[in-house]
N, C-alpha and C positions, 0 to 999 in steps of 0.2 A: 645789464640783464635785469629785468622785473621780478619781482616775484610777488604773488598774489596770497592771502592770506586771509582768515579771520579771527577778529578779536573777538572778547566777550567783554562787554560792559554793563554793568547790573541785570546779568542773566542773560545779557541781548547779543548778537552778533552783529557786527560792523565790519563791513570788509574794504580790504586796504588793498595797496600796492609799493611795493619800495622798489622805488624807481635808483638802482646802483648810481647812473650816468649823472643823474641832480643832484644827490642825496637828499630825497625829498618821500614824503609818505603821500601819498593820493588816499582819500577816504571816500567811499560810496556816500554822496546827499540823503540816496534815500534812505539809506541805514543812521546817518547820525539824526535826521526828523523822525525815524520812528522811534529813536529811544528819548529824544530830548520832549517830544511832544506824544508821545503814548498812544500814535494813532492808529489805528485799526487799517487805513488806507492809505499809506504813507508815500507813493507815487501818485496820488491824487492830490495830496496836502502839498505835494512839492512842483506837481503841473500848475496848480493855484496860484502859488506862490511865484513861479517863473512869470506867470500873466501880469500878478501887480507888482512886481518887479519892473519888467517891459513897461506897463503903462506911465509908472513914476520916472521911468527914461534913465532905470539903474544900467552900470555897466556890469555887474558884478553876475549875471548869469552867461557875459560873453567870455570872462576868464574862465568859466571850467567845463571842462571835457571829457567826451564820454571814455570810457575805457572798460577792454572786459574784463569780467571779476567772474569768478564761483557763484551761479543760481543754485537756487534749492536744489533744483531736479541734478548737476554735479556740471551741468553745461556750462561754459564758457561764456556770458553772454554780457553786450553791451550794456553801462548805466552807465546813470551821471555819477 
């Protein structure tokens, strides 16, 4: 069983998953680049980044996966 959740990190919210079956934590991308990087549009900074990511021929945007978490509005909704 999953269970979805959010943290607070220097004032900010990070939302997770604890995955029972791995015992593993999943973290929303786009929540740890708005707190590590302060940005104002922090799904834009993280579409960016997947691009020159891709273009360098990293594999590291094929290991992670979307999964739903808590949106603002209380919806369920898909992120990386």
């Amino acid at each position: 069983m999953e269970q979805s959740e959010i943290k607070l990190f220097e004032g900010k919210n990070i939302r997770y998953v604890w995955d029972e079956q791995k015992e593993q934590y999943f973290f929303s991308v786009v929540d740890v680049i708005q707190v590590l990087t302060d940005s104002n549009i922090p799904r834009r900074y993280w579409s960016d980044l997947k691009r020159k990511l891709a273009a360098e021929g990293s594999e590291v945007y094929e290991k992670i996966v979307q999964l739903k978490l808590p949106s603002p509005d209380g919806k369920m909704r898909l992120t990386d």
